[in-house]
C-alpha positions, 0 to 999 in steps of 0.5 A: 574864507572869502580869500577863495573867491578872488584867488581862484579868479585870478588864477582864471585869468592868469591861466589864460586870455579871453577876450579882448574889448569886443569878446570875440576870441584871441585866436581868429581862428576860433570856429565858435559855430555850433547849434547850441550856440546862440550866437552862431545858429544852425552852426557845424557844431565846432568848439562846443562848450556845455554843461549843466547846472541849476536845472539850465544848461550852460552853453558857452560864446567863446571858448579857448584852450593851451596845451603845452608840456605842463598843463591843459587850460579850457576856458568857456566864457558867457560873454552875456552875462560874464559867466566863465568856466576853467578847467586846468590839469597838470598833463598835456595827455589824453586821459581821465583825471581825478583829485585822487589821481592828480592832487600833489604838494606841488601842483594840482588840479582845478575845475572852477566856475565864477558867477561873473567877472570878479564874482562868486566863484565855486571851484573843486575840491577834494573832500578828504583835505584842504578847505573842504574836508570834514563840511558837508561837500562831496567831491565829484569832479572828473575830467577826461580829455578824449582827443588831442588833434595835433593837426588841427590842433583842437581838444575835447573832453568831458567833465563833472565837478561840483564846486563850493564856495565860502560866504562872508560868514564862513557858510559853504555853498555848492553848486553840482556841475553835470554833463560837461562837454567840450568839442573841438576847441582850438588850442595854442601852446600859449596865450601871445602877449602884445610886444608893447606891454610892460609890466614890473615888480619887485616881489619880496625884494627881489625883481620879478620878471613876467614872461607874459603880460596882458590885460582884459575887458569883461564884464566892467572891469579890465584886469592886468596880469603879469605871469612868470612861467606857467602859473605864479602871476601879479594881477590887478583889477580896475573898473573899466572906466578908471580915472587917473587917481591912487585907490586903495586896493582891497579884496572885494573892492573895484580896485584888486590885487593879488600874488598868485605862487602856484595853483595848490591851495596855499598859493593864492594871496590876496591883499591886506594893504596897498594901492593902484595909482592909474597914471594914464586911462585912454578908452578910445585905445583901450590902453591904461597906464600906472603903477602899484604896490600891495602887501598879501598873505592868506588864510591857509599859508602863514606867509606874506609877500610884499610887491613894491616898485609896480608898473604896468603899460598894457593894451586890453 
């Protein structure tokens, strides 16, 4: 079961691009000022990001969005202690979303939480199929999208989830997520990718081409992401202060990969075998070079991919 925790982060990160080296947003004009925010005291109250869980609210530091024709991401990052929240739904309309109302073979919906960078993550569920049918979970996950400023271009909403995760024995564990609110985050149709990276594969065989590249620091530790369309990514994760070398990679270890197909709950693949070869590492200009190669499958599909022939020159 622990296959979960990985996947569902890497889909996070796939699904959009935070923060540089300093944390602050990838859109300058990111307004983060708010009165619950506390790095921007006394603010207007622009690009709120809260929710409530363990008896504590959670109020996020930086915020981002994309809106385009196939899919809502919101992503609240706590940039003090790595804390990130991603809400995704297959519909770029104002409207009130449910497991019920949105759960199709062929794409989905998710609310996830993960503890910090590469951590333990708690994502949504239906209680009725999948991971959690028949455990002791019950679905309450609903997002509402209220507003879509097409001139300002922000969005806001509310959400409730609550959000299982599997420990390394099998156990699950839930935590209950209540009253979400997102005001006025800003929005872009898509996260830009710096014209200078590269990234390269073959995925069973045959050359995958990423349509957008980019790389991320949070939390010690740079993550690599190459994504084809919308969702299907290759992504790996180093420390953040990588040497040149050849590591294996593992699901847990400091050197990760993982295939991403789709976001249902067979299309997450993490690995069973393979290595990270850094070639370069510059922190001073936060650049990293190297190449890769993994064979993954997963715990839900009986299928396994093979990525071989990788390559990666990216800025983060």
């Amino acid at each position: 079961m622990k296959k979960i925790t990985f996947a569902i982060f890497a889909l996070i990160i796939s699904a959009t691009s935070l923060t540089s080296c300093d944390n602050e947003p990838i859109d300058s004009t990111v307004d983060l000022s708010n009165p619950e925010n506390p790095s921007n005291p006394g603010g207007v109250g622009i690009g709120l990001f809260k929710v409530d869980f363990d008896g504590q609210t959670y109020v996020a530091t930086t915020t981002q969005a994309i809106v385009n024709d196939d899919y809502i991401a919101i992503t609240g990052l706590k940039a003090s202690t790595g804390e990130i929240f991603q809400l995704t739904v297959p519909s770029n309309e104002v409207g009130t979303y449910t497991w019920d109302t949105t759960n199709t073979d062929e794409t989905g919906f998710a609310l996830a939480y993960v503890a910090a960078s590469g951590g333990q993550a708690y994502i949504s569920g239906p209680d009725d199929e999948g991971d959690f049918a028949g455990l002791d979970y019950v679905d309450t996950a609903i997002l509402t999208i209220s507003a879509i400023n097409t001139v300002n271009k922000t969005i806001s909403g509310t959400f409730q989830f609550t959000g299982g995760s599997f420990t390394e024995s099998g156990d699950l564990q839930t935590k209950v997520f209540t009253n979400g609110v997102f005001t006025n985050i800003s929005y872009e149709a898509d996260t830009p990718a710096p014209t200078n990276n590269t990234f390269t594969a073959k995925l069973d065989g045959s050359n995958y081409v990423a349509t957008n590249v980019f790389a991320t620091q949070m939390s010690g530790r740079v993550s690599i992401v190459g994504r084809r369309g919308t969702i299907e990514n290759i992504s790996l994760s180093v420390p953040e202060n990588a040497t040149p070398g050849t590591y294996e990679v593992d699901m847990f270890g400091d050197y990760i990969s993982t295939y991403v197909a789709n976001n249902t709950g067979t299309g997450s693949f993490a690995p069973d075998s393979g290595s990270i070869t850094i070639t370069s590492h510059n922190t001073e200009t936060n650049r990293i070079k190297g190449t890769f190669h993994f064979t993954a499958s997963s715990f839900f599909s009986p299928q396994t991919h093979s990525i071989t022939d990788g390559t990666f020159d990216v800025g983060y």
